[in-house]
C-alpha positions as CSV (number, residue, x, y, z in Angstrom):
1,X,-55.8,28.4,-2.5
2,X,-53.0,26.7,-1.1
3,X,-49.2,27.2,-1.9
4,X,-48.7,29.0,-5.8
5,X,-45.3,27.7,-7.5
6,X,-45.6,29.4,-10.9
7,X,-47.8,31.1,-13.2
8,X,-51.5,31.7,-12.3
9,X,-53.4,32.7,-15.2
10,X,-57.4,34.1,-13.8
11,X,-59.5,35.2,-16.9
12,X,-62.3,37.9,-17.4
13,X,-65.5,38.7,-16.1
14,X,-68.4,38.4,-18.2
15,X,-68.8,41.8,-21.2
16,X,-71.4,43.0,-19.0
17,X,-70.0,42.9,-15.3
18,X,-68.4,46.0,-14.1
19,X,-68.1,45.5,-10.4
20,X,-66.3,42.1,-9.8
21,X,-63.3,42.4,-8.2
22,X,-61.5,39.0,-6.5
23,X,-59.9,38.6,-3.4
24,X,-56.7,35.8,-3.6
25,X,-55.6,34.2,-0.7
26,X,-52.8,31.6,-0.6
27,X,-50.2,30.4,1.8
28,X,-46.8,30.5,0.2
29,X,-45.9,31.7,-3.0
30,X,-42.5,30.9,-4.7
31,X,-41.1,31.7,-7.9
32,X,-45.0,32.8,-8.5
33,X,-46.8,35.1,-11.3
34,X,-50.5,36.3,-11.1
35,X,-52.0,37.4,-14.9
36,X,-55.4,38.3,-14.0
37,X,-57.7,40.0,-16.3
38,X,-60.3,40.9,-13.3
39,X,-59.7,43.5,-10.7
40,X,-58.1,42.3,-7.6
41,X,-59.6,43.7,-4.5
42,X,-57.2,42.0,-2.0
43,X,-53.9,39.3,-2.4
44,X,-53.0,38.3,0.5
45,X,-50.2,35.6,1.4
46,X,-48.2,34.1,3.8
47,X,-45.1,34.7,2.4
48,X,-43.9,35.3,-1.3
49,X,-40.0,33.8,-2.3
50,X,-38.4,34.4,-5.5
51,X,-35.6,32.0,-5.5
52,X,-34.9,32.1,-9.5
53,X,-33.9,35.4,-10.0
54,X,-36.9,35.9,-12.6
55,X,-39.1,38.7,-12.0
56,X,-42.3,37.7,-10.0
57,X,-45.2,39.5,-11.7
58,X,-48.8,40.3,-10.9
59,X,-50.9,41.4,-13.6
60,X,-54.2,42.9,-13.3
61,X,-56.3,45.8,-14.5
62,X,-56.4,46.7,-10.3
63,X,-54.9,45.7,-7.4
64,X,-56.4,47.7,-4.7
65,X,-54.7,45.8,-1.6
66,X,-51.5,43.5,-0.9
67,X,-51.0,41.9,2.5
68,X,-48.2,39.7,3.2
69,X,-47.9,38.1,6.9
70,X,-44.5,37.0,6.4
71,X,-41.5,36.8,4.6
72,X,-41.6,38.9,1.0
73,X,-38.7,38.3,-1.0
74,X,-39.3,39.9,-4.3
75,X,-37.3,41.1,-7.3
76,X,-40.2,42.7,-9.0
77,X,-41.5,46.5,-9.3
78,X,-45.3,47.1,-9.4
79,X,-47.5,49.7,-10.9
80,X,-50.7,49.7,-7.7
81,X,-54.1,52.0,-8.8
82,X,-57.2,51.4,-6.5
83,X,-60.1,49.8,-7.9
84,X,-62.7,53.0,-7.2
85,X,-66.6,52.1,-7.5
């Protein structure tokens, strides 16, 4: 995906799919918000900056992992559940 500067906005699987989950990879994220209405199996980044002082959010009905290879500066809290299947 590339670097994320700002809000991501993912939308729904169809009615009728149960089991899609995506995976999110990107290199830097700053000042970044994911709103995702499909599960998120992984989200992994480089590094994650919030150099606003606004919250960074992700959003999503599941997030079942978070990797981060670098730097993570955050001022955010997050609620994590596993996506079960």
């Amino acid at each position: 995906m590339g670097d994320i500067r700002g809000a991501v906005q993912i939308g729904s699987p169809a009615a009728s799919d149960t089991r899609t989950a995506l995976s999110i990879i990107a290199n830097r994220v700053t000042d970044g918000s994911i709103n995702s209405m499909t599960p998120v199996a992984m989200l992994s980044v480089t590094d994650w900056r919030d150099t606003d002082g606004a919250a960074d959010l992700i959003t999503a009905p599941a997030l079942a992992s978070l990797v981060t290879r670098g730097n993570v500066r955050l001022g955010a809290r997050a609620t994590l559940r596993r996506i079960s299947r």
